[in-house]
C-alpha positions as a Markdown table, in Angstrom:
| # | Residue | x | y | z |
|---|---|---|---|---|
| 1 | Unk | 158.7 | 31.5 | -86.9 |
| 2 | Unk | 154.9 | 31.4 | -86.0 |
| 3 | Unk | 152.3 | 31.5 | -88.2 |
| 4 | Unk | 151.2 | 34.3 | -86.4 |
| 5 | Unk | 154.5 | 36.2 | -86.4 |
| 6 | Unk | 154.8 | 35.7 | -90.3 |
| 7 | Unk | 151.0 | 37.4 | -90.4 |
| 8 | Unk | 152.7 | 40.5 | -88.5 |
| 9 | Unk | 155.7 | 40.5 | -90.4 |
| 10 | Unk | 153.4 | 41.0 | -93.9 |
| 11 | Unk | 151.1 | 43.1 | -92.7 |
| 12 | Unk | 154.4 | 45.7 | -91.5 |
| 13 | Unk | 155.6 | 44.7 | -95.1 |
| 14 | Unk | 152.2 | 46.1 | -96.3 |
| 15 | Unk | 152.5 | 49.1 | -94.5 |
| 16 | Unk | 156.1 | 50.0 | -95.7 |
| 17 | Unk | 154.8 | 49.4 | -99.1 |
| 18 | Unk | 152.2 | 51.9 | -98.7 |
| 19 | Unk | 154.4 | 54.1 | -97.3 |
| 20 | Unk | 157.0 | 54.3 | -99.7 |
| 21 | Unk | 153.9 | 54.6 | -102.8 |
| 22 | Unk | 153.1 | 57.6 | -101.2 |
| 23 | Unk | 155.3 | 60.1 | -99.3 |
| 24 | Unk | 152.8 | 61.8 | -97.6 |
| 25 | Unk | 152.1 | 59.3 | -95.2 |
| 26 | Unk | 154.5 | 59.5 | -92.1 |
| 27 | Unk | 153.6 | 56.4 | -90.8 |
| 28 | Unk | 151.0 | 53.9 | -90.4 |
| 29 | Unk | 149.2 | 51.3 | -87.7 |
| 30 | Unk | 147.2 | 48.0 | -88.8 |
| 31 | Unk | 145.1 | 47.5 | -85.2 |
| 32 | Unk | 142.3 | 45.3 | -83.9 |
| 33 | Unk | 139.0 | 47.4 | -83.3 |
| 34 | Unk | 139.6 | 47.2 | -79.3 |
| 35 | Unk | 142.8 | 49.5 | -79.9 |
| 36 | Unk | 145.5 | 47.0 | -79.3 |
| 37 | Unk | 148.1 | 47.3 | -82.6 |
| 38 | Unk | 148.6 | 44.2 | -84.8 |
| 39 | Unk | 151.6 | 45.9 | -86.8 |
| 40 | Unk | 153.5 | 49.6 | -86.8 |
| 41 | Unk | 155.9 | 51.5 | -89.1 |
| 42 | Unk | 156.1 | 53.9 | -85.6 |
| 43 | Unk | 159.7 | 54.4 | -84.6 |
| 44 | Unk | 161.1 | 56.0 | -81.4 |
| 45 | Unk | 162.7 | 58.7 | -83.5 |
| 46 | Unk | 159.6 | 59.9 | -84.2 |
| 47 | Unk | 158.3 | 62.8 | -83.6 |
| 48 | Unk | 156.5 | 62.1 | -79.7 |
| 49 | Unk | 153.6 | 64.5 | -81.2 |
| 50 | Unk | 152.9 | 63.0 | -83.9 |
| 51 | Unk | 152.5 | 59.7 | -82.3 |
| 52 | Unk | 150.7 | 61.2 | -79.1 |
| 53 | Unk | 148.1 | 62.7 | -81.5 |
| 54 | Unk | 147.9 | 58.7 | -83.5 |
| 55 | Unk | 147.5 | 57.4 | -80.4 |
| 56 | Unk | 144.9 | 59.7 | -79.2 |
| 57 | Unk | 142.7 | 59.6 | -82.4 |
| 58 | Unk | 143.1 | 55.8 | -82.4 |
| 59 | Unk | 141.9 | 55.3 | -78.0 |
| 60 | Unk | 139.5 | 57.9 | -78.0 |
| 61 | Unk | 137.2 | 58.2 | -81.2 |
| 62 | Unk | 135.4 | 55.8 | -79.0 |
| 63 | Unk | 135.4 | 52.1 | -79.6 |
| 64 | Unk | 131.8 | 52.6 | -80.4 |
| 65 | Unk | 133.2 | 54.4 | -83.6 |
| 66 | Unk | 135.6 | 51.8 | -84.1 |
| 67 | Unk | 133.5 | 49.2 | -84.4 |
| 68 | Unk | 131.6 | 50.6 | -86.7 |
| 69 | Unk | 134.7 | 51.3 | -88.6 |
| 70 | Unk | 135.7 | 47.9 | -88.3 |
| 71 | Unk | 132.2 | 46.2 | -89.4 |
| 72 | Unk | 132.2 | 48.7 | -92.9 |
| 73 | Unk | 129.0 | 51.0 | -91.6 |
| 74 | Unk | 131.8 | 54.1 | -91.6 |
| 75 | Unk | 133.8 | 54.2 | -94.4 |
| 76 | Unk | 136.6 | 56.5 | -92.4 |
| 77 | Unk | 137.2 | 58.9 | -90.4 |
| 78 | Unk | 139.6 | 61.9 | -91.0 |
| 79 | Unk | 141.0 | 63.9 | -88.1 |
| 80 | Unk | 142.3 | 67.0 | -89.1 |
| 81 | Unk | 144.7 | 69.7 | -87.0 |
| 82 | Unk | 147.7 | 72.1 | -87.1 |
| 83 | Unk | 150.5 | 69.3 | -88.4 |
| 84 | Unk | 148.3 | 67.2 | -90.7 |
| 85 | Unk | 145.8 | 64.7 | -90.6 |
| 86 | Unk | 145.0 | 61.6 | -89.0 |
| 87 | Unk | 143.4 | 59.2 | -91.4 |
| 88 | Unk | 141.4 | 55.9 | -90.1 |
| 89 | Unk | 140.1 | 53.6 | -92.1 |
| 90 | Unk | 138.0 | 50.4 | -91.2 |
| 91 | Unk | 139.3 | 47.0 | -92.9 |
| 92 | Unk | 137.6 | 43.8 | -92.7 |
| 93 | Unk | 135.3 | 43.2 | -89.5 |
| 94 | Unk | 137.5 | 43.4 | -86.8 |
| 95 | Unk | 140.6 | 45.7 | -87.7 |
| 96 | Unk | 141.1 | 49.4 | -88.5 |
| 97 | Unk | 144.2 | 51.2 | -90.4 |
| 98 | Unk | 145.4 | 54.4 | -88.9 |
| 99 | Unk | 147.7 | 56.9 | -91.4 |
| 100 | Unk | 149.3 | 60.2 | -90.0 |
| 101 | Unk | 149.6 | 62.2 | -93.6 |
| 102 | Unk | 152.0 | 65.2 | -93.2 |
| 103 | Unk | 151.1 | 68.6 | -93.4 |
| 104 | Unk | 150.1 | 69.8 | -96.3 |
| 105 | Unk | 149.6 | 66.8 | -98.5 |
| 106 | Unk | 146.7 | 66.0 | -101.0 |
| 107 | Unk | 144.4 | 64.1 | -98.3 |
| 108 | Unk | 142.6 | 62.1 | -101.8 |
| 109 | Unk | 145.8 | 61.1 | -103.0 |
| 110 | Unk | 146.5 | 59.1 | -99.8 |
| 111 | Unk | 142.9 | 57.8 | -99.5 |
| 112 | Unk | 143.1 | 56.4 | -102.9 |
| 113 | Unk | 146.5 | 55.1 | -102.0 |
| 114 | Unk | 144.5 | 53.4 | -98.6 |
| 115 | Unk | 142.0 | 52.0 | -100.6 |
| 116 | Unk | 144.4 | 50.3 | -103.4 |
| 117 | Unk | 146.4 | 48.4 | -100.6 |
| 118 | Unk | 143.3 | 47.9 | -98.2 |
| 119 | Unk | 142.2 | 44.0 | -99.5 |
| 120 | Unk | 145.7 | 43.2 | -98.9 |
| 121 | Unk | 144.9 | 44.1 | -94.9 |
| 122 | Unk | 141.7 | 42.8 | -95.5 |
| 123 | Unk | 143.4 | 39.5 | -96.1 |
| 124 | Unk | 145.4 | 39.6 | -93.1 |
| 125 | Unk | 142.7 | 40.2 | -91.0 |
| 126 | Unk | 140.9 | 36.9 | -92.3 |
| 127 | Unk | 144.4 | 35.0 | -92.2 |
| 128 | Unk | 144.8 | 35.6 | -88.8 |
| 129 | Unk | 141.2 | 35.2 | -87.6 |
| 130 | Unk | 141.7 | 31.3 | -89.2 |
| 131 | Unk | 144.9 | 30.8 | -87.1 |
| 132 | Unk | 142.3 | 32.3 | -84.1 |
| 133 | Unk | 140.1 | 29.6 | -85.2 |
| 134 | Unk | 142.4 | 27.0 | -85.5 |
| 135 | Unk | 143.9 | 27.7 | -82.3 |
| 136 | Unk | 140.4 | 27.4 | -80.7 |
| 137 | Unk | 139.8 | 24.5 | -82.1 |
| 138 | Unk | 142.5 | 22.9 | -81.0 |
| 139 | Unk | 141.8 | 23.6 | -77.5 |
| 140 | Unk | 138.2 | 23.0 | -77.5 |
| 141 | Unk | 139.3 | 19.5 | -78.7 |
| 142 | Unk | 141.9 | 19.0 | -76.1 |
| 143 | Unk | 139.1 | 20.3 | -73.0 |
| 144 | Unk | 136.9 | 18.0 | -74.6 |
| 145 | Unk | 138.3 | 15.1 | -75.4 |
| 146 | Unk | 136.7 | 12.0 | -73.7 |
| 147 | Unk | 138.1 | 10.5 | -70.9 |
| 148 | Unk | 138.9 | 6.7 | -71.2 |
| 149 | Unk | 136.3 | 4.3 | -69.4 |
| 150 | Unk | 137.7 | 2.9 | -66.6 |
| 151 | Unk | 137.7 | -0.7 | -66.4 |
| 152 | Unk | 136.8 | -2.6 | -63.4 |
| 153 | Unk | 139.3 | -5.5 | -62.8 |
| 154 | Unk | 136.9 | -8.3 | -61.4 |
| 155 | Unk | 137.3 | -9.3 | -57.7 |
C-alpha cells in the first residue's frame, strides 16, 4: 500500500471515529481547499439530498471562503436548512472538514466533537503535504540531475 493510500485510509478511520462519538453526524468529508475530497464516510445508500446539499455547501461557498477556511482566518461555517445543518470547518492550511449533523441535533455538541478530533486531521494534512514534498523532490532531482561530460576520444 502507498504511503499515500495509508494517509487516506486514517484519515476515513478518523472520520468513522468521529462519527460513531457522536450520532448526530450523518456523515463526514476531509477535502483539499480546491473542493476535490481526500477521504468520505458518504455511501450510495445515502440519502441523494443529503449529499446534493454536502456537495453544494462544499463547491459553492466560494473557494474564496474556503481558503480562508483553510488558512484559520474563518473558524467555520454552519449552513443551516429544513433537514439539518451543514457544518464546515477549516483544518490545517490547505484542507477543510465538511459534517452533515441530522435534524434536530445539539449543533455545540458536534462542534465540540469537531474540534476534539480536528489535530488528528490536522496531522494528516501535514503528513501528506511531506509525501507532496518528498515526491517533488524526487523529481526535481531526477529533471535536474547533471548530465555526464562527454568525453572526446582523441583522433
Amino acid at each position: 500500500m502507498s504511503q499515500f493510500q495509508t494517509i487516506r485510509n486514517q484519515a476515513f478511520d478518523f472520520l468513522k471515529e468521529m462519527e460513531k462519538e457522536n450520532s448526530a453526524i450523518e456523515f463526514s468529508t476531509m477535502s483539499y481547499a480546491d473542493g476535490r475530497i481526500f477521504a468520505t464516510t458518504l455511501t450510495e445508500s445515502m440519502d441523494k439530498e443529503v449529499i446534493a446539499c454536502s456537495e453544494t455547501a462544499t463547491f459553492f461557498i466560494g473557494s474564496n471562503l474556503v481558503n480562508r477556511l483553510a488558512r484559520g482566518e474563518i473558524d467555520r461555517v454552519l449552513i443551516s436548512g429544513n433537514n439539518g445543518e451543514i457544518l464546515i470547518q477549516g483544518v490545517g492550511r490547505h484542507s477543510v472538514l465538511t459534517v452533515a449533523v441530522k435534524k434536530g441535533a445539539s449543533i455545540k455538541k458536534v462542534i465540540s466533537g469537531v474540534k476534539k478530533h480536528l489535530p488528528k486531521f490536522v496531522s494528516i494534512e501535514e503528513s501528506f503535504e511531506d509525501i507532496l514534498a518528498q515526491y517533488y523532490l524526487l523529481e526535481d532531482e531526477v529533471i535536474s540531475t547533471p548530465k555526464t561530460e562527454k568525453t572526446s576520444i582523441p583522433s
